[in-house]
C-alpha positions in Angstrom: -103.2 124.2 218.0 -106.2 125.5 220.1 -105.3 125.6 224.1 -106.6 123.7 226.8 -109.4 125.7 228.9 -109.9 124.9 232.7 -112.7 125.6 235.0 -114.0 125.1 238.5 -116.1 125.4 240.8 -113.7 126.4 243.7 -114.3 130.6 243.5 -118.5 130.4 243.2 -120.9 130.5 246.2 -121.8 127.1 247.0 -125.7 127.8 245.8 -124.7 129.3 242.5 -122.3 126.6 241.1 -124.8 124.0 239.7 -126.4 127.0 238.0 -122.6 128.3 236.9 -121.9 124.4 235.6 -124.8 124.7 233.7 -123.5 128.3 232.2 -120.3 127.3 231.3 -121.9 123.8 229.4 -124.2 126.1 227.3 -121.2 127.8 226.2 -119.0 124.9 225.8 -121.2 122.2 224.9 -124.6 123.2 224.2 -128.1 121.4 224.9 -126.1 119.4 228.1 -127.8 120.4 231.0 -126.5 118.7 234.5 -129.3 118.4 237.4 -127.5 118.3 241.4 -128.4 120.1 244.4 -126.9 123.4 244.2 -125.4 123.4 247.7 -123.6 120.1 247.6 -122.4 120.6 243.6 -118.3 120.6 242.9 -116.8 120.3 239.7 -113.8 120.8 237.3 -113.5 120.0 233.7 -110.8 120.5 230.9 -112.2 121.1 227.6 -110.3 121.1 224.5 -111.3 121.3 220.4 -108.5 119.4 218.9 -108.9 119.3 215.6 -112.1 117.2 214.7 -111.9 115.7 217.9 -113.9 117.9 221.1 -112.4 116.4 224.3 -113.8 116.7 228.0 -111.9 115.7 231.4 -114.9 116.4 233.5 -114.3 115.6 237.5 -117.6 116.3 239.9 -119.3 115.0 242.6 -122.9 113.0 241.7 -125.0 114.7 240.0 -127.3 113.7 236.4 -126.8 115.1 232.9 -128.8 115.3 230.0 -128.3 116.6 226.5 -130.7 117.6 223.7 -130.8 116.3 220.0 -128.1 118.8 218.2 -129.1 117.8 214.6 -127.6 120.4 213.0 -124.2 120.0 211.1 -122.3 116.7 210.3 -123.3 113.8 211.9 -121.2 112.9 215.0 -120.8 110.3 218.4 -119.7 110.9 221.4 -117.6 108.4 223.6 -117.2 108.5 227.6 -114.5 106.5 229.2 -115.2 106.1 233.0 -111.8 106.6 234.9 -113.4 107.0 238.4 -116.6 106.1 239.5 -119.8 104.8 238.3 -122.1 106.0 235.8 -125.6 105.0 234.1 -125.8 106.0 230.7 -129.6 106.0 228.7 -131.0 106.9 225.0 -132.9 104.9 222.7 -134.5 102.8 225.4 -131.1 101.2 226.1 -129.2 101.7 229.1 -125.6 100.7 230.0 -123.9 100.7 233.7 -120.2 101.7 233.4 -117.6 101.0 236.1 -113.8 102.3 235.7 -112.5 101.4 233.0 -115.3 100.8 230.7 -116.6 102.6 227.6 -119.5 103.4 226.0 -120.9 105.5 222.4 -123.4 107.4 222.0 -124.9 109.5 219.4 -125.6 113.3 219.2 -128.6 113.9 217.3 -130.4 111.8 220.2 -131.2 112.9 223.5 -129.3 111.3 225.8 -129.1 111.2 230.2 -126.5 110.1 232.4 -126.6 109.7 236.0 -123.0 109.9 237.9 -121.3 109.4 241.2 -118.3 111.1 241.9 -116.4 110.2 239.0 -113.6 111.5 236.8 -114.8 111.2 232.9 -112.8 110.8 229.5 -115.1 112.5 227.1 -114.7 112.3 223.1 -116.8 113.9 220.4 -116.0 113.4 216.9 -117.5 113.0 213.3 -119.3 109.7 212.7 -117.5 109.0 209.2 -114.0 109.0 211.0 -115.1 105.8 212.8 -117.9 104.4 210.3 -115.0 104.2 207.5 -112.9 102.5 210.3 -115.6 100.0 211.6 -118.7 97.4 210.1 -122.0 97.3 211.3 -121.1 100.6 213.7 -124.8 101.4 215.0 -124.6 97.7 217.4 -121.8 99.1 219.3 -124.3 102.5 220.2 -125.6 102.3 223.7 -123.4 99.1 224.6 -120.9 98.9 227.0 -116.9 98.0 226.1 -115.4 96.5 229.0 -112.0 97.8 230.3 -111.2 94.2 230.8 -110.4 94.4 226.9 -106.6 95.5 226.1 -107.4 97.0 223.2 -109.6 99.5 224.9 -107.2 100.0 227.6 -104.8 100.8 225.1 -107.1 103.8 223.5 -107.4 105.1 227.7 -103.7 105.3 228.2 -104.0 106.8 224.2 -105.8 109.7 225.6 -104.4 110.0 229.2 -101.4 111.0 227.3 -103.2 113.0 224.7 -103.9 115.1 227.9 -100.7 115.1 229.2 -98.8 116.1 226.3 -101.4 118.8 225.9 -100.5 120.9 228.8 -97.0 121.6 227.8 -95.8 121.0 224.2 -96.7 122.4 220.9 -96.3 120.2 217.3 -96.0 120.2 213.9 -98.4 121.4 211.6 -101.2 118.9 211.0 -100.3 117.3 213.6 -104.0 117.8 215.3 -105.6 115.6 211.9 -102.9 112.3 212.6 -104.3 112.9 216.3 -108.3 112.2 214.9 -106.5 109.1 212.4 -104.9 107.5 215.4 -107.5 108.0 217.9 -110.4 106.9 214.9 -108.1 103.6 214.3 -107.4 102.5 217.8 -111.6 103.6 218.8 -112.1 101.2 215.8 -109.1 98.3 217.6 -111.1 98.6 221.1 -114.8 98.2 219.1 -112.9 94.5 217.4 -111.4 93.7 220.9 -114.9 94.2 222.8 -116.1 91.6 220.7 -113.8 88.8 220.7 -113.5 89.3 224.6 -117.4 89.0 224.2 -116.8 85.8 222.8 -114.2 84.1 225.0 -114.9 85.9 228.2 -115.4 83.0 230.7 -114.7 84.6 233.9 -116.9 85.5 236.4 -118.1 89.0 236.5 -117.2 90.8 239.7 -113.8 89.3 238.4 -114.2 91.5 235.5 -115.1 94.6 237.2 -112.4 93.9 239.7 -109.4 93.6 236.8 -111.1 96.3 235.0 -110.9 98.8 238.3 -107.5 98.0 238.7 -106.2 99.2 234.7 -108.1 102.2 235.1 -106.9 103.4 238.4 -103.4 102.3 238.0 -102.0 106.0 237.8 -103.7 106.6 241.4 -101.1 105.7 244.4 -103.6 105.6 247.0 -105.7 103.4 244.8 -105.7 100.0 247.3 -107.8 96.6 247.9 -109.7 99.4 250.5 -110.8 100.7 246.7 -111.8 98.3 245.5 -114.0 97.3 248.0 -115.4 100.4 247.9 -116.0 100.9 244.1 -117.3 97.6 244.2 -119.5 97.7 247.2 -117.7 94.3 248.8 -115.9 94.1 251.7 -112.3 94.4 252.2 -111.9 90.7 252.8 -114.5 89.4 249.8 -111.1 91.4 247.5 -108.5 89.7 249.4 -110.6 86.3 248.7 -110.9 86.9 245.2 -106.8 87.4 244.5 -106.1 84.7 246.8 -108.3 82.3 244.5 -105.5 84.2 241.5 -102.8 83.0 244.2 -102.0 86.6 244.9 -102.3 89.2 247.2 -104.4 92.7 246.1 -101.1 94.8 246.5 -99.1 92.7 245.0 -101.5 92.2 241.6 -101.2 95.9 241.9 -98.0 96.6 241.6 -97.4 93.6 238.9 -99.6 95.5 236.4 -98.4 99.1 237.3 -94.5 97.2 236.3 -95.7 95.5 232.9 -97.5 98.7 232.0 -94.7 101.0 232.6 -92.1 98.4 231.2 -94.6 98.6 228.4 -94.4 102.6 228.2 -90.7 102.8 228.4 -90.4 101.1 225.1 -93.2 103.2 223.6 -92.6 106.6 224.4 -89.1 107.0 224.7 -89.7 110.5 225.1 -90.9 110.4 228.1 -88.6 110.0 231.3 -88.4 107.3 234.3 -89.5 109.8 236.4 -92.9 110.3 234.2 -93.4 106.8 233.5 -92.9 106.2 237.3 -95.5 109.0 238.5 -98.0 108.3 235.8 -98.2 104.2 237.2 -98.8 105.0 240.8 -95.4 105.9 241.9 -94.9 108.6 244.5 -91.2 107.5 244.3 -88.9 106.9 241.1 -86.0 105.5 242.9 -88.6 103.1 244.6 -90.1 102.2 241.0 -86.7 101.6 240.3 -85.9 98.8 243.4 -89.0 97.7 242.3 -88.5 97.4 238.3 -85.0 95.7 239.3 -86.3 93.4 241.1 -89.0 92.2 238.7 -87.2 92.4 235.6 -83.7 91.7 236.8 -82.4 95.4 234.7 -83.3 99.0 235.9 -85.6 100.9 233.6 -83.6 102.6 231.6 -81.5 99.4 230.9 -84.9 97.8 230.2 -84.9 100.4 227.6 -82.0 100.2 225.7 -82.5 96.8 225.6 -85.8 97.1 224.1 
């Protein structure tokens, strides 16, 4: 299994490191080209070739990128899930907006340009025929945004959050890197069927949507807060208390009820991983505190939960 490589911005003069970025992405993903003032640019990124899959964890401060046409070679898309920030994605005269949690495909053999504020990116290219044998009528889901209010999509994030984790420290079986592209194709191809029917019955208002969609995607982050949201969405601090109030809750609170159903949710499907993990990867700093906290909602500790389930 190829290794995970890791760079940063952190050891280069401050009026070389937009001209290093752009160094590094010629090497590791050519014709991207990324556009910031040299003496304000910071950034790290991950980058990984798994397989058929090429994955990117790319973290900087604003900045715009664009990428030329590669038409040479197999056919292929390339997918960014936002996890932080806010981003503006463009080719073929369309243009998206995506806020945490959210999705959006493009394709390679087009040029493409994406302007960012600090954000953290999930960033997938693969071959076009893993998804196109997956998937009907593919080419109307290029260029259009899949809300992270969908929990099929939310499903492919934590998919690849852990992707990422496991990364880092294990090693697997042989062709183990090919079921990877299968199951990340299949549940791409599950998040594609859920954007649509949530296009369908999706009734509520929208800065509802961005608000429910903010608060899967940043549900790993313990500082993440009703302050947050405020400030992704560009409300005030009271406007967020209003809009849980009208849900007949309180921002913490909502908070900390999904961070409990989507850990109770991970203790039953990765056994493998520990109450510490499953505590620290859903915002908490404390496991015996998860604990008080997973007892009092679900009337069992975690690992009873568990072996229950």
């Amino acid at each position: 299994m190829s290794t995970i490589e890791q760079f940063n911005t952190l050891d280069v003069a401050p009026d070389q490191r937009a001209r290093y970025w752009n160094d590094l992405a010629q090497q590791h993903y050519a014709g991207s080209q990324v556009d910031a003032a040299y003496s304000d640019f910071n950034g790290e990124v991950s980058s990984w070739n798994l397989g058929r899959l090429r994955l990117l964890r790319p973290r900087t401060n604003a900045c715009r990128v664009t990428r030329t046409p590669i038409l040479d070679g197999e056919p292929r898309l390339i997918m960014h899930l936002q996890c932080r920030g806010v981003s503006d994605h463009e080719q073929g005269g369309r243009r998206v907006r995506l806020n945490p949690g959210d999705a959006v495909l493009c394709r390679t053999d087009r040029s493409y340009r994406i302007d960012l504020s600090r954000h953290e990116t999930l960033v997938v290219e693969f071959p076009r025929h893993l998804l196109a044998g997956e998937i009907d009528g593919l080419n109307q889901w290029l260029v259009s945004k899949l809300p992270g209010t969908s929990p099929s999509l939310r499903i492919l994030h934590d998919f690849l959050l852990s992707l990422w984790q496991q990364g880092y420290r294990e090693t697997h079986h042989e062709g183990w890197e090919d079921e990877v592209s299968s199951v990340f194709s299949q549940l791409l191809a599950m998040a594609l069927r859920g954007a649509a029917f949530d296009h369908n019955r999706r009734s509520e208002p929208a800065l509802l949507q961005r608000v429910r969609a903010l608060v899967e995607a940043r549900l790993q982050d313990p500082q993440f807060s009703g302050s947050a949201i405020a400030l992704d969405c560009q409300i005030s601090v009271r406007a967020v208390q209003m809009i849980f109030a009208a849900m007949g809750t309180t921002p913490s609170a909502y908070i900390q009820e999904r961070r409990l159903v989507r850990a109770a949710e991970k203790l039953v499907t990765h056994p493998e991983a520990t109450i510490t993990q499953i505590a620290f990867d859903h915002g908490f700093n404390d496991s015996a505190y998860f604990t008080r906290c997973f007892r009092r909602r679900n009337g069992v500790t975690p690992r009873e939960f568990r072996i229950r389930n």
